[in-house]
C-alpha positions as CSV (number, residue, x, y, z in Angstrom):
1,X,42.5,38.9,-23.2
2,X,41.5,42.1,-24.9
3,X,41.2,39.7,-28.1
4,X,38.9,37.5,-26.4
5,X,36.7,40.0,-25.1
6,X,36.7,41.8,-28.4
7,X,35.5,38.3,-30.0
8,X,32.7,38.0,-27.2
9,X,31.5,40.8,-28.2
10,X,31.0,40.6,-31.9
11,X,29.2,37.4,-31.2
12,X,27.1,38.6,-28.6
13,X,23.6,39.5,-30.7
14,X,22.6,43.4,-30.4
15,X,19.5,43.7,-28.4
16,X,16.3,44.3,-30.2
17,X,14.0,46.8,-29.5
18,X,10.7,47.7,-30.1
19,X,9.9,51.3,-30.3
20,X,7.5,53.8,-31.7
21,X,8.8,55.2,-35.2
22,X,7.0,58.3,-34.9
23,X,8.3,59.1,-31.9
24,X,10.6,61.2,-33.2
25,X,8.8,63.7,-34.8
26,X,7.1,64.7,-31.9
27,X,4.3,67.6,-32.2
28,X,4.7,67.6,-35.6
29,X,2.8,64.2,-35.8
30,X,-0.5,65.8,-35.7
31,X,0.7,67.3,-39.4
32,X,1.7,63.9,-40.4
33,X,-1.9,62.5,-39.1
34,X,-3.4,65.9,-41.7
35,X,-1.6,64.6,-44.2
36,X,-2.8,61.3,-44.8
37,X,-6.2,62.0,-43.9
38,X,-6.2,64.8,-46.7
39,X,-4.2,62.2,-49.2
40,X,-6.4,59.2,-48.0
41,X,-9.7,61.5,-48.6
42,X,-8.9,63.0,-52.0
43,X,-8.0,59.1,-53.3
44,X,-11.5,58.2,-52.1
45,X,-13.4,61.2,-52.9
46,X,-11.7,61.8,-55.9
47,X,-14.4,62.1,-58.9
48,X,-16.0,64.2,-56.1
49,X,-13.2,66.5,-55.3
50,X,-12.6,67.1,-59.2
51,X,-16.8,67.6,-59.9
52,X,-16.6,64.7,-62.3
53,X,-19.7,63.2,-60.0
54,X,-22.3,64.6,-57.1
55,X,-22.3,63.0,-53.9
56,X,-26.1,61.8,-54.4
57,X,-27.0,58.1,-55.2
58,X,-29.6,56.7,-57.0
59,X,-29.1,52.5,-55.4
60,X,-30.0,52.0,-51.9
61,X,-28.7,55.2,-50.5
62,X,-31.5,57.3,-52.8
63,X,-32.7,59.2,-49.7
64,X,-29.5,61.2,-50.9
65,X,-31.0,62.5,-53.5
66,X,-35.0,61.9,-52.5
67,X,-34.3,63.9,-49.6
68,X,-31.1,65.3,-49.0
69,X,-30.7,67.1,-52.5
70,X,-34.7,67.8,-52.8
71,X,-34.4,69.8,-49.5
72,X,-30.9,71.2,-50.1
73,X,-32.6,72.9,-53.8
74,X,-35.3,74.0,-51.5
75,X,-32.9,75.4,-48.7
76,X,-31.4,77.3,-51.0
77,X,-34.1,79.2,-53.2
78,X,-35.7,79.9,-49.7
79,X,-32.6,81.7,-48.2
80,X,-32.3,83.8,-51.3
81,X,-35.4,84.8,-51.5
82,X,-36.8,85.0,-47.8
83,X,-34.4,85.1,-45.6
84,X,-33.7,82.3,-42.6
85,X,-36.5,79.6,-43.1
86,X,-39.3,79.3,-41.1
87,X,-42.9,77.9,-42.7
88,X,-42.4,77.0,-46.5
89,X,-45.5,75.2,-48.5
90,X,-43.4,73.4,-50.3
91,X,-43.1,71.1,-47.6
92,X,-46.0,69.0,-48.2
93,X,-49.2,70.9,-47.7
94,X,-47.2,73.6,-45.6
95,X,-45.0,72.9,-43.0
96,X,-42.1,74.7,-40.1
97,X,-39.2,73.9,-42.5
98,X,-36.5,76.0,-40.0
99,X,-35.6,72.9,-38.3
100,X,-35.0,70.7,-41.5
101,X,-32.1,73.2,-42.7
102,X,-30.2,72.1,-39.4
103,X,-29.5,68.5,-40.4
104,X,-26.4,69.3,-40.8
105,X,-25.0,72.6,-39.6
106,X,-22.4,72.9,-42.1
107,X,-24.9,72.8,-44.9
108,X,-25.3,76.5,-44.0
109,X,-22.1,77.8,-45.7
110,X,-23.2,76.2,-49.1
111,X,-27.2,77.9,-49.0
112,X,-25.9,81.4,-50.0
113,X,-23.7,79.5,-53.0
114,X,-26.9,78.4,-55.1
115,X,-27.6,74.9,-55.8
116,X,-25.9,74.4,-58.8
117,X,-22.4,75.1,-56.8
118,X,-24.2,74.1,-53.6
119,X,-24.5,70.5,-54.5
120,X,-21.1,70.1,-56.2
121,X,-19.7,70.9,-53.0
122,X,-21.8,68.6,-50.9
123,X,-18.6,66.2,-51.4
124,X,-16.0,68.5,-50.5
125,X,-18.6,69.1,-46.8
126,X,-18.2,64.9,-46.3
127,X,-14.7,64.8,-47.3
128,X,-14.0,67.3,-44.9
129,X,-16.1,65.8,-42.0
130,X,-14.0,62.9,-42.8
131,X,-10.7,64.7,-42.5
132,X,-12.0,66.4,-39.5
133,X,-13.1,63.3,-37.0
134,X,-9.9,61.9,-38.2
135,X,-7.9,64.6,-36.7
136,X,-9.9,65.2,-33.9
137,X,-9.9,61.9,-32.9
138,X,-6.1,61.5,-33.2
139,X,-6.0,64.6,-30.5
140,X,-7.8,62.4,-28.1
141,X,-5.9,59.5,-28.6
142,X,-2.8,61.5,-27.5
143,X,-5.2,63.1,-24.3
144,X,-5.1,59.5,-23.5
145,X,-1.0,59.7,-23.7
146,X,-1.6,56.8,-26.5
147,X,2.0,56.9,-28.2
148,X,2.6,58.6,-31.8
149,X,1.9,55.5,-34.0
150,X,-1.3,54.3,-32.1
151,X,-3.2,58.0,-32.1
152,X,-2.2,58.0,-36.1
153,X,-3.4,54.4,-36.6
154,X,-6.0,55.3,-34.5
155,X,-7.3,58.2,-36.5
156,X,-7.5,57.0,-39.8
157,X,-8.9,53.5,-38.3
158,X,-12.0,55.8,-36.9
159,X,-12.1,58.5,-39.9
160,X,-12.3,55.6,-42.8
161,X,-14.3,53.3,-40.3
162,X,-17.2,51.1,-42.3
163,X,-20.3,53.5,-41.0
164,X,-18.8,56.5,-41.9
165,X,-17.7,56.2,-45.5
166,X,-20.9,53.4,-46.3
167,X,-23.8,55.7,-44.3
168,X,-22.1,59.1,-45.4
169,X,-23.5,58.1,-48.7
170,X,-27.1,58.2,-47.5
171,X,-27.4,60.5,-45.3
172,X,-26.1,62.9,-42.8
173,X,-24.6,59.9,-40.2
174,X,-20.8,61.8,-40.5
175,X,-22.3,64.3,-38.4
176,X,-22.4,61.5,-35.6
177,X,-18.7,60.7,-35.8
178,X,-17.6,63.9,-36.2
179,X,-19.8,65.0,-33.3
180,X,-18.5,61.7,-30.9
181,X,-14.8,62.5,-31.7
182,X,-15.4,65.8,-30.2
183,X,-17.2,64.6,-27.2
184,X,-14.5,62.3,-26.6
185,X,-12.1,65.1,-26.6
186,X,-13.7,67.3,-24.6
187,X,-14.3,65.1,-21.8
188,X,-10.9,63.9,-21.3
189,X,-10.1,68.0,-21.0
190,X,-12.5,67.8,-18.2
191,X,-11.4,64.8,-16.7
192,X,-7.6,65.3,-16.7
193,X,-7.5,69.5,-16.3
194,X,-11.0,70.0,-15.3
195,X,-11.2,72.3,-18.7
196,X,-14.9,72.3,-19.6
197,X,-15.0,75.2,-22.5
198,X,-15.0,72.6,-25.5
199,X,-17.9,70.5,-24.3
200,X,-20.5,71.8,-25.2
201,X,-19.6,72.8,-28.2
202,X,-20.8,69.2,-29.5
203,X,-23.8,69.1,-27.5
204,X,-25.2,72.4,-29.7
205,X,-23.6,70.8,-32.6
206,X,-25.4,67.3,-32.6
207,X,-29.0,69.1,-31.1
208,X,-28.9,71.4,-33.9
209,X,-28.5,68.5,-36.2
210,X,-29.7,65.5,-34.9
211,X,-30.9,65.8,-31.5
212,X,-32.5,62.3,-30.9
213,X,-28.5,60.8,-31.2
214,X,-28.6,63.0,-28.0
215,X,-29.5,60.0,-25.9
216,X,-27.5,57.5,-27.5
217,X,-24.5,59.8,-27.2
218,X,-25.1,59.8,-23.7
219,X,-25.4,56.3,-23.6
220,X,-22.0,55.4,-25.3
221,X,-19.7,58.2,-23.1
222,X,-21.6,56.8,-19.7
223,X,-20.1,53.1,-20.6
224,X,-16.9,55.3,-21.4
225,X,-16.4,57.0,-18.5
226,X,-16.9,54.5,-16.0
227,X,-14.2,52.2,-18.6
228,X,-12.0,55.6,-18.0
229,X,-12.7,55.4,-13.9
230,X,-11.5,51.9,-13.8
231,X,-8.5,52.5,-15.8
232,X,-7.5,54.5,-13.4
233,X,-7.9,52.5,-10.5
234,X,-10.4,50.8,-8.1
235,X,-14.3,52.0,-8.2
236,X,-14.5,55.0,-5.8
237,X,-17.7,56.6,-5.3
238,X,-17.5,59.7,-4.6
239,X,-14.5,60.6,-7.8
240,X,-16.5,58.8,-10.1
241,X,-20.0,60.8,-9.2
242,X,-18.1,63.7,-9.1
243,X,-16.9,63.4,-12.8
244,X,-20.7,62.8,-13.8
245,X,-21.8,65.9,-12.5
246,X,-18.9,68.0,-13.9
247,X,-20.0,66.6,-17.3
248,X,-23.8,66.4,-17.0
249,X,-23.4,70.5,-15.9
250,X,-21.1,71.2,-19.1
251,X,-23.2,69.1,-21.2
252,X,-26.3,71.3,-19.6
253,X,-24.9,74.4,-20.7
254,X,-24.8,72.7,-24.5
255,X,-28.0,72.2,-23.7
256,X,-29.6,75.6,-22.6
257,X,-27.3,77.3,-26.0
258,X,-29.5,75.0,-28.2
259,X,-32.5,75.1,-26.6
260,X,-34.7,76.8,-28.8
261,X,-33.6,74.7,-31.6
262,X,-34.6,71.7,-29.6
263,X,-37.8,72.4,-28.5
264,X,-38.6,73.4,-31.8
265,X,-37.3,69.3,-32.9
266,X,-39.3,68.0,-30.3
267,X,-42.6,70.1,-31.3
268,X,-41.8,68.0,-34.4
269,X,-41.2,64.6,-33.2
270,X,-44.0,64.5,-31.1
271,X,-46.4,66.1,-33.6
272,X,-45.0,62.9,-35.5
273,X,-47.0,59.9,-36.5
274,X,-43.6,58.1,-36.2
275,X,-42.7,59.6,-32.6
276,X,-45.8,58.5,-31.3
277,X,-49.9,56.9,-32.6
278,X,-50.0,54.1,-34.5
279,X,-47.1,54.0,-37.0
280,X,-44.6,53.9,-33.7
281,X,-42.7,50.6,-33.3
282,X,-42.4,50.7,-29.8
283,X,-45.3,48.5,-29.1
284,X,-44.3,45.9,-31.8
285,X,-40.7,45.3,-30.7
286,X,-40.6,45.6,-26.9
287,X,-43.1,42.9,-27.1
288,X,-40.1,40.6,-28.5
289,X,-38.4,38.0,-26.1
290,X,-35.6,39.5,-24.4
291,X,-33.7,36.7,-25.1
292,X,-34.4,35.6,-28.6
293,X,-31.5,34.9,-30.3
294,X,-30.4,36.8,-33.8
295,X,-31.4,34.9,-37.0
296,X,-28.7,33.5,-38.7
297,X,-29.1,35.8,-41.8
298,X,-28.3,38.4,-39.4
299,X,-25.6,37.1,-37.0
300,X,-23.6,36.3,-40.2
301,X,-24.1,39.9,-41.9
302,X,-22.4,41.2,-38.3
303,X,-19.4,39.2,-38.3
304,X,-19.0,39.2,-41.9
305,X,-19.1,42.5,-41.8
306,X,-16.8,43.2,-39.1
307,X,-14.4,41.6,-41.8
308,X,-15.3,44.8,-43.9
309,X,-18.3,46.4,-45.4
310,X,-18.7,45.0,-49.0
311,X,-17.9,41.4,-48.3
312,X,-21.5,41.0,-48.8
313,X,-22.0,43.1,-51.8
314,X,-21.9,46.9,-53.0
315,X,-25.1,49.4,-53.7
316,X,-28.0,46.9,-54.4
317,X,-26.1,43.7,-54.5
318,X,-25.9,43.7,-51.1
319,X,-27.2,40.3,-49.7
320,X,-27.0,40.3,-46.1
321,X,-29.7,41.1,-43.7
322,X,-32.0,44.1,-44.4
323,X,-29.7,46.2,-47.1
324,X,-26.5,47.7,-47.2
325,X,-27.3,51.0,-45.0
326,X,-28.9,49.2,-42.2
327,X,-27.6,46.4,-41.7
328,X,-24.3,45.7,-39.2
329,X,-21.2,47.6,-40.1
330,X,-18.7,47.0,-37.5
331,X,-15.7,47.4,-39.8
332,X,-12.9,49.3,-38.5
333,X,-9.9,48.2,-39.9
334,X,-8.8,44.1,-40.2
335,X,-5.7,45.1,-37.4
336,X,-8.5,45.2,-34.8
337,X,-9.2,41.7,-35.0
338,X,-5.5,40.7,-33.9
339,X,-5.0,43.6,-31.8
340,X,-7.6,43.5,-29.2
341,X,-7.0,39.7,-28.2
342,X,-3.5,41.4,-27.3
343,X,-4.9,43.7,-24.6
344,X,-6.9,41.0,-23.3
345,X,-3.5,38.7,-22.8
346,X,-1.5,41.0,-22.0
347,X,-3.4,43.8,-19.9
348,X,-3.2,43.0,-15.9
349,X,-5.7,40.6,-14.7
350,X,-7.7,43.1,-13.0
351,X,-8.1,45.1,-16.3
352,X,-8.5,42.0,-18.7
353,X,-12.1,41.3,-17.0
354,X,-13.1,45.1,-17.2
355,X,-12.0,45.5,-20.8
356,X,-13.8,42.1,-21.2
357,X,-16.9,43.5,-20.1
358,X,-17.0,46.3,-21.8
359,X,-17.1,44.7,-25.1
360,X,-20.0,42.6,-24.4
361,X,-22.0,45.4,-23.6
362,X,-21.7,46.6,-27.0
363,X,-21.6,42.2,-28.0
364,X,-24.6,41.2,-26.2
365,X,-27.0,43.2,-28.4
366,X,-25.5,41.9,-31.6
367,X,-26.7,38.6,-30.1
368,X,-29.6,39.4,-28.5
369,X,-31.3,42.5,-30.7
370,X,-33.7,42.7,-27.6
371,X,-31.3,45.0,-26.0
372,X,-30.0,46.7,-29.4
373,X,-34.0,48.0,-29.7
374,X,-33.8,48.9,-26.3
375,X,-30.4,51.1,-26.9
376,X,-32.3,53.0,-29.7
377,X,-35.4,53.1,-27.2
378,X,-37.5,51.1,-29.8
379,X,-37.7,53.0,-32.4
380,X,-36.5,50.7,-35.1
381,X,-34.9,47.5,-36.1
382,X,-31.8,48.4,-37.9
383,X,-28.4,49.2,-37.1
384,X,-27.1,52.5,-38.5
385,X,-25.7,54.3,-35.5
386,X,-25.5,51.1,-33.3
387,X,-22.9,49.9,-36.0
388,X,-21.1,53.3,-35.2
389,X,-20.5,52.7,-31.5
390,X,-19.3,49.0,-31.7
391,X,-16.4,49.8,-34.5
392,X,-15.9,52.6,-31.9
393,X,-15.5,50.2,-29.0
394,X,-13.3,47.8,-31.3
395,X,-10.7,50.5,-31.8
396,X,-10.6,52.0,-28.6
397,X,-9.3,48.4,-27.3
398,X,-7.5,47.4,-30.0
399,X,-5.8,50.8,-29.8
400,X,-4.4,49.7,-26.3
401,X,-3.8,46.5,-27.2
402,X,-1.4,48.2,-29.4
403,X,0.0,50.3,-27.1
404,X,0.4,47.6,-24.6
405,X,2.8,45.9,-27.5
406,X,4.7,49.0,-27.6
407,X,4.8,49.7,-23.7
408,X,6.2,46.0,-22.7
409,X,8.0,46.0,-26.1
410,X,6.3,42.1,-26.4
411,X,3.7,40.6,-28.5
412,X,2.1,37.8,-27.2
413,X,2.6,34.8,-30.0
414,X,0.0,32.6,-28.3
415,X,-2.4,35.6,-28.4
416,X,-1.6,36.5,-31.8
417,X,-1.8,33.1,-33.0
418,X,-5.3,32.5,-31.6
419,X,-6.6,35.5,-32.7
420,X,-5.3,35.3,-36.4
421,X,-7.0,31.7,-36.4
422,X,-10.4,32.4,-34.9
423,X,-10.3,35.4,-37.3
424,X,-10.2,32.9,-40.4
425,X,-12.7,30.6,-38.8
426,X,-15.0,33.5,-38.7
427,X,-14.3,34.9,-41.9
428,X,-14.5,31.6,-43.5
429,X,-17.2,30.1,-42.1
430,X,-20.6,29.2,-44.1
431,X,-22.9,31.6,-42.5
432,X,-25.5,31.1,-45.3
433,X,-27.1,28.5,-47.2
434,X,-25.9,29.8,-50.5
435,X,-22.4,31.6,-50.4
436,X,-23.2,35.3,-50.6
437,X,-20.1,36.6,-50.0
438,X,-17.9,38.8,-52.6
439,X,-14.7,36.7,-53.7
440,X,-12.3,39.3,-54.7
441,X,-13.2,40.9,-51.1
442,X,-13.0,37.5,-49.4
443,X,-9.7,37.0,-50.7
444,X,-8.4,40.3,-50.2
445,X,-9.4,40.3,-46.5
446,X,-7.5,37.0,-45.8
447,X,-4.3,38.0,-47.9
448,X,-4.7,41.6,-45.6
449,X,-5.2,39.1,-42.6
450,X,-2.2,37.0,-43.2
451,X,0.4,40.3,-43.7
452,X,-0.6,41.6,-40.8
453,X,-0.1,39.1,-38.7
454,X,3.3,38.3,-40.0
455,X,3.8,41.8,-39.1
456,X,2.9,41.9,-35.6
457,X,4.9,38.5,-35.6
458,X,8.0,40.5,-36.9
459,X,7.5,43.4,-34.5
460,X,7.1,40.5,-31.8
461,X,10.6,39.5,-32.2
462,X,12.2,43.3,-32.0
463,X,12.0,44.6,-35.5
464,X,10.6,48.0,-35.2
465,X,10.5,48.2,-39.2
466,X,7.3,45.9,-39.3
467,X,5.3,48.6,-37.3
468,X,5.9,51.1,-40.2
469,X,5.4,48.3,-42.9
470,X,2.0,47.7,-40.7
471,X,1.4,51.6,-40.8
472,X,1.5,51.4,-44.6
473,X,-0.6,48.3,-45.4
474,X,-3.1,49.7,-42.9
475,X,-3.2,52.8,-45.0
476,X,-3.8,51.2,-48.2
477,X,-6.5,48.9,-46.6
478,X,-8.6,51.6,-45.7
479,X,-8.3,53.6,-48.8
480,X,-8.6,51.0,-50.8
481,X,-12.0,49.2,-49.2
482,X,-13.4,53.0,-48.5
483,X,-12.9,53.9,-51.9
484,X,-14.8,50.3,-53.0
485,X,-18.0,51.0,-50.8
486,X,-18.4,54.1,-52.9
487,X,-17.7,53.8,-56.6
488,X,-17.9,49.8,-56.1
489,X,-21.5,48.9,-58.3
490,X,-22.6,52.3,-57.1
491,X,-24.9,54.7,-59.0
492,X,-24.8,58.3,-58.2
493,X,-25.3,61.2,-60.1
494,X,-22.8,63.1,-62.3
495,X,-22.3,66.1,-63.6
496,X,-23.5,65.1,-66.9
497,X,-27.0,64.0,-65.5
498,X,-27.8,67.7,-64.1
499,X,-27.3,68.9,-68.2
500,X,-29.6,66.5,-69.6
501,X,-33.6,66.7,-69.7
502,X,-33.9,64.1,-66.8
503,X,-34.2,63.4,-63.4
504,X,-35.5,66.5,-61.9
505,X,-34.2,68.8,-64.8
506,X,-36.5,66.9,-67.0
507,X,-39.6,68.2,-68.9
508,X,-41.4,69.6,-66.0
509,X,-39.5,72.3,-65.1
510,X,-40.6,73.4,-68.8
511,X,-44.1,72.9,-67.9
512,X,-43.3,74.9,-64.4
513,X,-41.9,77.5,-65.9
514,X,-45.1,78.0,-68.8
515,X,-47.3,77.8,-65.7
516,X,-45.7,80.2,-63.3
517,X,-45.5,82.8,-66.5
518,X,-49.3,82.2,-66.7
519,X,-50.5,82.4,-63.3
520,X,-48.3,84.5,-60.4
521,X,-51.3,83.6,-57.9
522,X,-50.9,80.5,-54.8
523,X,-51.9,77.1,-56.3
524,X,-51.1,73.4,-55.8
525,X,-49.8,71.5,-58.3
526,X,-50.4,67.7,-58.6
527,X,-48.0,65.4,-60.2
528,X,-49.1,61.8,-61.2
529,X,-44.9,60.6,-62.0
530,X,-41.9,61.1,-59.9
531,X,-39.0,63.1,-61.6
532,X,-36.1,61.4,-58.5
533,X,-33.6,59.5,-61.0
534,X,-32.9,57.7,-58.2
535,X,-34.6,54.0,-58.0
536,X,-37.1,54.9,-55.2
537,X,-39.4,57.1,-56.8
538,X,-39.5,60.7,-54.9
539,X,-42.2,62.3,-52.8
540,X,-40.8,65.5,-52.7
541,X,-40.7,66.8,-56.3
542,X,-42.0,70.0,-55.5
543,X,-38.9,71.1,-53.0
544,X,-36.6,69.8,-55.8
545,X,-38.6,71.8,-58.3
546,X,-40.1,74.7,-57.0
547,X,-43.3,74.6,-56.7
548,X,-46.2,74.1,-54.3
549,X,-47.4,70.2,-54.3
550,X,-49.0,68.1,-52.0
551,X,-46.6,64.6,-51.2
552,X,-43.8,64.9,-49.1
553,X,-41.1,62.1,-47.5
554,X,-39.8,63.0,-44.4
555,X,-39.2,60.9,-41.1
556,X,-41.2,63.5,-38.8
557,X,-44.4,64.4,-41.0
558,X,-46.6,66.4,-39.0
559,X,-49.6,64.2,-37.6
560,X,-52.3,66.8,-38.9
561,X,-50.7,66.6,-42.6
562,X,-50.9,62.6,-42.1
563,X,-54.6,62.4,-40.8
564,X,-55.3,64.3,-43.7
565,X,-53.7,62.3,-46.3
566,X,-56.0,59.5,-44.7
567,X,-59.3,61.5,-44.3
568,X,-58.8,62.6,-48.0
569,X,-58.0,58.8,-49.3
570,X,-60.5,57.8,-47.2
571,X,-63.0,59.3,-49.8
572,X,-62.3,57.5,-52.4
């Protein structure tokens, strides 16, 4: 008897399991999350990190360098030699330059460095942004009791995401994520332990930088909270207007801390040509149908590069609608595409149509750019940070589509079926009339599709192994396509080019330097060639030179200097 039940047993099959495999290192996750953010970073960054190469490009991204380096030289001669700025003449034919040394707050711990070590370092402050949202982010992911392996998937999905590594390397859009992951942060403190120090500690951060993102923060965390209010049961009116006021009264309190530095950027934008008169593009784009339907060019750009950002092309072979830096960027990571379908199956049925309709909020103005003009309160067609909040939106659900796998220990095969064919459709599909897309990408992003979904499948049938093989390829994925979209057919400057009698080190600082010596008094000095090596020629030569000029390239040129440059061409 004891023989039989001893051979019942050895045929019985042992009960598979699927369980988190970070789950037991605890706390000391957050360390593992450091670590392959810092490892992930330097294999990107790399020639950065070692000062083979600047983080300025001359392709697409040449504001870099046209603006960002031109006014980080100026920045830093000013500080030395006056002080904090305030009103600089280099800035076209004089302008307040103490709000244009806030674009990025950071930037003030590399002015008392010099340029020469101040710019070097400009890709260690990126690197570090990056590091940071990642590890912030992964902190809110376990505020949201997300287990160990989603939070770390989580975090690198947002720190490598498409718009951070693609528009980092234009201008200062990092500043965004970095500033988002903290909001997120800080309002689940409020929400689950009514704690409300942190949160405005992002609210001074973003007006000091980039104050108009204000409103489209606030748009993005009022679609989240109400998503956060429903997870946690039905709609109830007074709890959910209750959690509104407690964050509108912390955000408030960001808001009177910064508020000298914003009046002093709204002085600007309305003194602005662009924030209001004739060069606005309010007029032009409300005055679109609502409901006019995307182009094609563009519609395809989106999905295509939801698939990942250099599908289309890298630098200036991009060939997808608009260029490279304002076009869609929804990529996030290729295990979003199969993940998020597994929320929707497997969520309950109440939950399933409110997950539902939160991505088509974010959907709707992909297909209808109407309401994507409206979300940036018409001040542009483009992208840029609209890009940032879908990828956002794509890993938030796909995160607990993830953890819904781990939770019920199932994955739904029908689901993940489905989802890895519709995502092969998509990616496969003839969007244009002349195939635009990048091979070697093309290919790599269906080999990438097919693993993981052979992974999941794996996982799906108790082998808690897969979910660490999944961990790793996700890993290399994002290193390896973030570390494309920036040395990929991209031309930025190296440390080679600053030695060399070129670019703005060329044979006018010669000619500066004979005519400084000769004449101490205030002059202008005109200049009928541009000295940028970047492929846009530069308007602001004389903040990347030192000296006194007349042209300068900024989004918020005061109106006066503007009417002038008309009244004076005007006469001719």
């Amino acid at each position: 008897m004891a023989k039989a039940a001893a051979i019942k047993t050895e045929s019985t099959p042992p009960m598979l399991t699927l369980s988190d495999p970070f789950a037991r290192f605890g706390r000391n996750n957050q360390w593992i999350v450091l670590g392959l953010l810092l490892l992930m970073g330097f294999v990107v960054f790399n020639e950065f990190l070692r000062f083979d190469a600047l983080f300025f490009y001359k392709d697409i991204a040449s504001d870099s360098i046209n603006f960002n380096y031109s006014v980080l030289a100026h920045n830093t001669r000013y500080t030395a030699a006056h002080g904090f700025p305030s009103w600089s003449f280099e800035f076209g034919m004089g302008q307040n330059a103490f709000i244009f040394t806030l674009f990025d707050p950071l930037d003030y711990l590399l002015y008392p460095l010099g340029l020469e070590k101040a710019r070097s370092l400009m890709g260690y402050k990126v690197f570090v942004e990056v590091v940071l949202s990642g590890f912030i982010f992964y902190h809110f992911l376990r505020k949201l009791q997300l287990q160990y392996f989603t939070a770390i998937t989580g975090a690198l999905m947002y720190a490598f995401s498409g718009f951070m590594i693609v528009s980092s390397s234009w201008f200062i859009f990092s500043v965004e994520v970095l500033t988002l992951a903290l909001l997120l942060l800080s309002f689940e403190m409020i929400y689950q332990k009514n704690q409300y120090w942190l949160f405005p500690l992002p609210i001074v951060y973003i007006i000091l930088s980039r104050p108009f993102v204000l409103a489209t923060l606030a748009l993005f965390m009022l679609t989240y909270i109400t998503l956060r209010h429903l997870q946690d049961g039905p709609f109830q009116a007074r709890k959910y207007f209750s959690t509104l006021g407690k964050v509108i009264l912390a955000g408030l309190a960001g808001l009177l801390i910064a508020a000298p530095f914003l009046l002093e950027h709204l002085q600007i934008m309305l003194e602005s040509p662009r924030g209001s008169g004739a060069n606005a593009l309010s007029g032009q784009l409300k005055a679109k149908p609502m409901f006019e339907v995307a182009d094609k060019l563009q519609l395809g750009t989106a999905i295509c590069r939801t698939f990942a950002s250099d599908i289309l092309g890298s630098g200036t072979q991009f060939k997808g609608w608009l260029n490279l830096l304002e076009a869609p960027a929804f990529y996030c990571g290729l295990p979003a595409l199969l993940l998020i379908p597994q929320l929707f199956s497997q969520a309950a049925k109440r939950m399933q149509w409110i997950y539902v309709s939160f991505l088509l909020i974010w959907i709707i103005p992909v297909i209808f750019p109407y309401f994507r003009y409206a979300f940036s309160f018409f001040t542009g067609d483009y992208y840029r940070s609209f890009s940032f909040y879908v990828s956002t939106v794509f890993i938030l659900l796909s995160l607990w589509g993830m953890d819904t796998i781990l939770q019920k220990q199932k994955v739904s095969l029908p689901a993940l079926g489905i989802a890895a064919l519709v995502a092969i459709i998509f990616l496969l599909y003839p969007y244009f009339e002349e195939d635009i897309r990048v091979s070697s990408v093309l290919s790599m992003v269906f080999l990438l599709l097919s693993v993981y979904a052979a992974l999941l499948f794996m996982a799906g049938r108790g082998q808690s192994k897969a979910l660490f093989a999944f961990g790793i390829v996700l890993v290399l994925e994002l290193t390896y396509f973030s570390r494309y979209s920036l040395h990929n057919e991209r031309d930025y400057m190296t440390q080679a080019d600053m030695q060399e009698k070129k670019g703005f080190n060329d044979h006018t600082t010669d000619a500066l330097a004979f005519i400084k010596k000769s004449d101490s008094t205030f002059y202008r000095i005109d200049k009928r060639y541009a000295s940028s090596p970047a492929m846009h020629a530069s308007l602001n030569d004389a903040m990347a030179q030192g000296y006194f000029g007349t042209s300068c390239y900024h989004s918020f040129n005061q109106k006066g200097y503007i009417q002038y440059l008309k009244t004076f061409a005007g006469d001719f």
